[in-house]
C-alpha positions as CSV (number, residue, x, y, z in Angstrom):
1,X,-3.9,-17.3,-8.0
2,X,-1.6,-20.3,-6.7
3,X,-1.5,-23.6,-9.4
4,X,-3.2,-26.0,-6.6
5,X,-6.8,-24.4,-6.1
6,X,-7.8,-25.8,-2.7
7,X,-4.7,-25.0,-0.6
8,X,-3.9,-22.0,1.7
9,X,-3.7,-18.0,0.6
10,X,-2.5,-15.0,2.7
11,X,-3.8,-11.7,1.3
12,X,-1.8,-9.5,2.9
13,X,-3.7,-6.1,1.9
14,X,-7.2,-7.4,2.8
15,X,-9.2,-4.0,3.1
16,X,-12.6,-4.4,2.3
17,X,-11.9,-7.9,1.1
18,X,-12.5,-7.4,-2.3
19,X,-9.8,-9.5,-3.8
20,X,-10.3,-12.1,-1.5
21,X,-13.9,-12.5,-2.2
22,X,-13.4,-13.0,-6.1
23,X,-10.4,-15.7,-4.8
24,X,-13.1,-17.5,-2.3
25,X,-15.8,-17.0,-5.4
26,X,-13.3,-19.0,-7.8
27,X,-11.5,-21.6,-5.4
28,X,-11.9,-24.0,-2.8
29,X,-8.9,-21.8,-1.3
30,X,-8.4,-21.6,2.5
31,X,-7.5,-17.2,3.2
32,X,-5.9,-16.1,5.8
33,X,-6.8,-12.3,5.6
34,X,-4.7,-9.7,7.2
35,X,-4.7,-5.8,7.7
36,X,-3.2,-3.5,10.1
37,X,-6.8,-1.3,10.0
38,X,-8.8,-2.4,12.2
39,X,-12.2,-1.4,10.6
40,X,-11.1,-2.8,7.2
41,X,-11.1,-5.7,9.3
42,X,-14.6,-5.4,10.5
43,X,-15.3,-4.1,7.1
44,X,-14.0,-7.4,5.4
45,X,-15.9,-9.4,7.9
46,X,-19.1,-7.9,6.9
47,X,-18.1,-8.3,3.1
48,X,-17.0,-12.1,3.1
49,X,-19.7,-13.7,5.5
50,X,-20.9,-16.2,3.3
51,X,-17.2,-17.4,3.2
52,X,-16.5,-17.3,6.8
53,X,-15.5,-21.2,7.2
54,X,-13.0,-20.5,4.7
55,X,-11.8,-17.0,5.9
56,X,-9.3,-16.6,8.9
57,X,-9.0,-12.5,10.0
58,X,-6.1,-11.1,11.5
59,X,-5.1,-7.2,12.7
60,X,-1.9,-6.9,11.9
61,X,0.9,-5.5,9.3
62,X,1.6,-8.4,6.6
63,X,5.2,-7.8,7.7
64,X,4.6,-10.1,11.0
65,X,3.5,-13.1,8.3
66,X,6.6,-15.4,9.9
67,X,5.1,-14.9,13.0
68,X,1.7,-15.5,12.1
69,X,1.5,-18.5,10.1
70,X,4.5,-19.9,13.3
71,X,1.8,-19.2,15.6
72,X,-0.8,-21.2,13.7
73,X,2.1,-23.7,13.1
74,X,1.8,-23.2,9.3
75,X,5.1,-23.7,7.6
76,X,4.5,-22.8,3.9
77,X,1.5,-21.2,2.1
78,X,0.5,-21.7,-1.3
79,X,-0.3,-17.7,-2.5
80,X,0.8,-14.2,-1.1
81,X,-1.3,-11.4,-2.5
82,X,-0.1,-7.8,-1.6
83,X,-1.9,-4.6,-3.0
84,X,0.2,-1.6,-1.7
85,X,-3.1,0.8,-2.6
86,X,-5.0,2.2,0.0
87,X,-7.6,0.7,-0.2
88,X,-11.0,2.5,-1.6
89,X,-12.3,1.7,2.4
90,X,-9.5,4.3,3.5
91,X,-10.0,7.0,0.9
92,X,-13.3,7.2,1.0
93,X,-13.5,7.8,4.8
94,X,-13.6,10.8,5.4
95,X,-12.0,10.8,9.2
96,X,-8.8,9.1,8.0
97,X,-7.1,11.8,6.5
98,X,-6.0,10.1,3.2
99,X,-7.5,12.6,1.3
100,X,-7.1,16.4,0.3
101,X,-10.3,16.5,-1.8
102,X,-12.1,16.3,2.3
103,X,-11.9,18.4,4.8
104,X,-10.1,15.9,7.8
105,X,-7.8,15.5,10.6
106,X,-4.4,15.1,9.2
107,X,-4.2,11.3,10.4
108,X,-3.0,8.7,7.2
109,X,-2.1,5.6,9.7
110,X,-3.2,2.8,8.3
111,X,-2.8,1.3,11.9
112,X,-4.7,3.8,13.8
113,X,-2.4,2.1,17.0
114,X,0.7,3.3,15.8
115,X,2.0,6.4,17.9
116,X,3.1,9.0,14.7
117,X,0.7,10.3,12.9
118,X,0.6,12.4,9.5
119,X,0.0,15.4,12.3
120,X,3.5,14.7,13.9
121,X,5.5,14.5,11.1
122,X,4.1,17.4,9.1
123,X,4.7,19.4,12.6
124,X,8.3,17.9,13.7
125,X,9.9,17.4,11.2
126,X,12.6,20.1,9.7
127,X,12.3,21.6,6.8
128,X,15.1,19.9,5.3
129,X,13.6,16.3,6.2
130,X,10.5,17.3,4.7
131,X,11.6,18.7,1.5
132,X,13.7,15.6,1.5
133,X,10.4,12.8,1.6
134,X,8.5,15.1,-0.4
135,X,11.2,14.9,-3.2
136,X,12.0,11.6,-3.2
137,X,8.4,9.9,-1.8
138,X,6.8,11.8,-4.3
139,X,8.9,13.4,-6.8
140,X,7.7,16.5,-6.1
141,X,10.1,19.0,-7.6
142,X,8.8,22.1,-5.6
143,X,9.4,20.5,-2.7
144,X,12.0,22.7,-1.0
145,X,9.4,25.8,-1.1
146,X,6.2,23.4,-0.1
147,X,8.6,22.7,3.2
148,X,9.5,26.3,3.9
149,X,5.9,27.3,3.5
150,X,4.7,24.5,5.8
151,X,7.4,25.5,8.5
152,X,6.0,29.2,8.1
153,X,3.0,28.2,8.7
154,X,3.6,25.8,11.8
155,X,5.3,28.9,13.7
156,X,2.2,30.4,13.4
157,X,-0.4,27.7,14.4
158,X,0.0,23.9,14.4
159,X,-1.1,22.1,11.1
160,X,-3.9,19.7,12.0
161,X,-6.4,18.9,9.2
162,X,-5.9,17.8,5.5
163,X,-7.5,21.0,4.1
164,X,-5.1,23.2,6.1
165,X,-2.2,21.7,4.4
166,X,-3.3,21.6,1.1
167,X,-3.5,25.2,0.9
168,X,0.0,25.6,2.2
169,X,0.8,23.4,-0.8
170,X,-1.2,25.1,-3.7
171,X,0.1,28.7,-2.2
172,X,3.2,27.5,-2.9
173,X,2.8,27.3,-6.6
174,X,2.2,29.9,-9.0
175,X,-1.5,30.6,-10.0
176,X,-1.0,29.3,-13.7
177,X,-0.2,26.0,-12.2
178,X,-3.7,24.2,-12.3
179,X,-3.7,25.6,-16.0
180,X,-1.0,23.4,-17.1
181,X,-1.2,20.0,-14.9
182,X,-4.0,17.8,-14.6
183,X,-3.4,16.9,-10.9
184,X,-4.1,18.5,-8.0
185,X,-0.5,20.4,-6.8
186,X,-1.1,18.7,-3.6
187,X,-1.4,15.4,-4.8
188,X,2.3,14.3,-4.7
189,X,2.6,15.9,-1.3
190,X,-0.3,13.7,0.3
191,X,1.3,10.6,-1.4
192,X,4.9,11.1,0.0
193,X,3.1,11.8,3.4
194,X,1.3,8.1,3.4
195,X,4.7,6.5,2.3
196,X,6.5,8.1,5.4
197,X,3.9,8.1,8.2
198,X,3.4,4.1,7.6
199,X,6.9,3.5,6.5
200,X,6.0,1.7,3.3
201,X,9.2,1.4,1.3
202,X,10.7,0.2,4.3
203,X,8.3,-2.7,4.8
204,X,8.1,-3.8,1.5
205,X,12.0,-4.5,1.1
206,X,12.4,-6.5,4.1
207,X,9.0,-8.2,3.8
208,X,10.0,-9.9,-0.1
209,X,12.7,-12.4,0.6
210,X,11.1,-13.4,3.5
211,X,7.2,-14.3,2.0
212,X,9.4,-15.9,-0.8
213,X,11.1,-18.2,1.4
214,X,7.2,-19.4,3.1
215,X,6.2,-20.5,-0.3
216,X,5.0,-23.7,-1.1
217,X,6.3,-25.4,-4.6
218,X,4.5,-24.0,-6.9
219,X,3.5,-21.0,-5.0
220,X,3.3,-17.4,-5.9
221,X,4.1,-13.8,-4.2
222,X,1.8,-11.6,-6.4
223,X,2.1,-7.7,-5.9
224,X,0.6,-5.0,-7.0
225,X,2.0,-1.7,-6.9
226,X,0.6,1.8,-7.4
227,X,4.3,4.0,-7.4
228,X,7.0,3.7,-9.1
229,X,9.4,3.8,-5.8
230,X,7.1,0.5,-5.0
231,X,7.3,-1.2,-8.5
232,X,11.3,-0.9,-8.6
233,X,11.3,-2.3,-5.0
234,X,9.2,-5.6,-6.2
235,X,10.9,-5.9,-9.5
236,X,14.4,-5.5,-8.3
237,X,13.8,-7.7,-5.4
238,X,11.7,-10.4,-7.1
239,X,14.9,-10.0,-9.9
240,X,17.2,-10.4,-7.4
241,X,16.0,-14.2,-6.1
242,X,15.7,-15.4,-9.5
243,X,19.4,-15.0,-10.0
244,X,20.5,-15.7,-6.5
245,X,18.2,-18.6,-6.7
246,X,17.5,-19.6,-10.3
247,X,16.5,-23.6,-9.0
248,X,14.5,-22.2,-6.6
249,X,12.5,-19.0,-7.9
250,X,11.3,-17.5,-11.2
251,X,9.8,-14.2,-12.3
252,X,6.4,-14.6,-14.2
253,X,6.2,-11.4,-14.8
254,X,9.7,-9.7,-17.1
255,X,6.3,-6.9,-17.4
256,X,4.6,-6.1,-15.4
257,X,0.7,-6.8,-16.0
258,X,-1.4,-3.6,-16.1
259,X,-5.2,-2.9,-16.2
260,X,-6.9,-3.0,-19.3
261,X,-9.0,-0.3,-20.5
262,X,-12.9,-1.8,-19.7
263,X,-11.0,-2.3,-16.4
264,X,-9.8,1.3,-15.9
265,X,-13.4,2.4,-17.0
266,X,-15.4,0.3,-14.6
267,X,-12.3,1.3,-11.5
268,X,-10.4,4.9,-12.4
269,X,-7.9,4.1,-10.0
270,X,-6.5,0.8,-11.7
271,X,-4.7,3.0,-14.0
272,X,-1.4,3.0,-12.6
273,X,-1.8,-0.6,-10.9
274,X,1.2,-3.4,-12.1
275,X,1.2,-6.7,-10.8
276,X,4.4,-8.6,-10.7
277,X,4.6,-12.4,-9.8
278,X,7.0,-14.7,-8.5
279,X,7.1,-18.4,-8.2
280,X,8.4,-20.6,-5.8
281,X,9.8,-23.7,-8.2
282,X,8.7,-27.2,-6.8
């Protein structure tokens, strides 16, 4: 939450608008609300109705924020909340493809505009490119044979749904596997797939410096990441502007803050959350 309670918020990440319900619940704060999914839009709309003179929706990626808040002639903003998780909204919906546990066209844009597609990459790509995201998106360590066995199975017959590729995945690791590991083998696989279909990493560098400069005094860039490629982004970046600019920014957070347990009882999910913040100095 920014230190002056009745000024303007941008949550980047709205989804469902759950955070920025408990924010409108708790402040006299202004949100500006903005998702590339269109029906976490609608979604959100539905959710925060009783805040409506207070909430302002836009479809689009929190990248475009510059261009936003210019076009409403805004020039600084008191709070930036990202969560980089998809959002409960996306994985429990089935058509979206975020999932391996549902049966589901292959899909995983978050902007359901965007041309590529889960589908396109896992089909196009070479088997070289795909071991390569797969290994470094998701640190999966089989990846190499999980690529070969994909291509193998694309020469055969286009890969189209989320079930069709998790069995490639699980068929390419030896029976004794689910005996050992908690997770599902595919599980690394479908995360590395998000990151690259919506080109996460590659948003979240550029979009830091840039939120940090729109800052109000006083304002905070609050972030909460789910991966650990994410987390080093945020707290190299966020580390990076302190030193550069030690007058003009400062790192709350030297740890990040993590879920408590009654926290990760009431939500599962939280367990791997950290938030990292970073204040604008007035």
């Amino acid at each position: 939450m920014p230190s002056r309670p009745d000024g303007v918020f941008v949550d980047g990440t709205l989804g469902g608008g759950g955070h920025a319900k408990a924010i409108l619940e708790n402040s006299q704060l202004k949100i500006i609300g903005i998702d590339q999914d269109l029906e976490a839009i609608f979604a959100a709309k539905e959710n925060l109705s009783d805040f409506s003179d207070r909430v302002e929706f836009v479809h689009d990626n929190y990248s475009k924020l510059p261009e936003i808040l210019s076009s409403k002639k805004i020039d600084s903003i008191d709070g930036i909340l990202l969560d980089l998780g998809v959002s409960s909204y996306q994985l429990d919906n089935k058509k979206r493809g975020f999932s391996f546990q549902e049966n589901a066209p292959l899909d995983m844009r978050m902007n359901q505009k965007d041309l590529e597609s889960a589908t396109d990459i896992i089909n196009n790509y070479s088997e070289d490119d795909l071991a390569g995201i797969f290994y470094d998106y998701g640190g999966e360590r089989n990846s190499r044979k999980i690529a070969k066995n994909i291509v193998l199975a694309r020469n055969e017959k286009r890969i189209e749904t989320t079930s069709e590729l998790s069995k490639i995945v699980e068929a390419s690791f030896p029976s004794s596997y689910k005996y050992k590991y908690k997770i599902h083998p595919a599980t690394r696989v479908f995360q590395a797939l998000r990151i690259e279909t919506n080109n996460e990493l590659n948003v979240l560098q550029e979009f830091i410096p840039k939120a940090a400069e729109l800052l109000a005094g006083d304002g905070r860039l609050e972030i909460i990441s789910f991966h650990s490629l994410e987390d080093r982004i945020v707290k190299h970046t966020f580390r990076e502007l302190e030193e550069k600019y030690n007058d003009k920014y400062k790192v709350l957070t030297k740890k990040p803050i993590v879920a408590t347990e009654e926290e990760i009882t009431k939500n599962p999910r939280s367990r791997s959350a950290k938030l990292r913040v970073l204040e604008k100095i007035s």
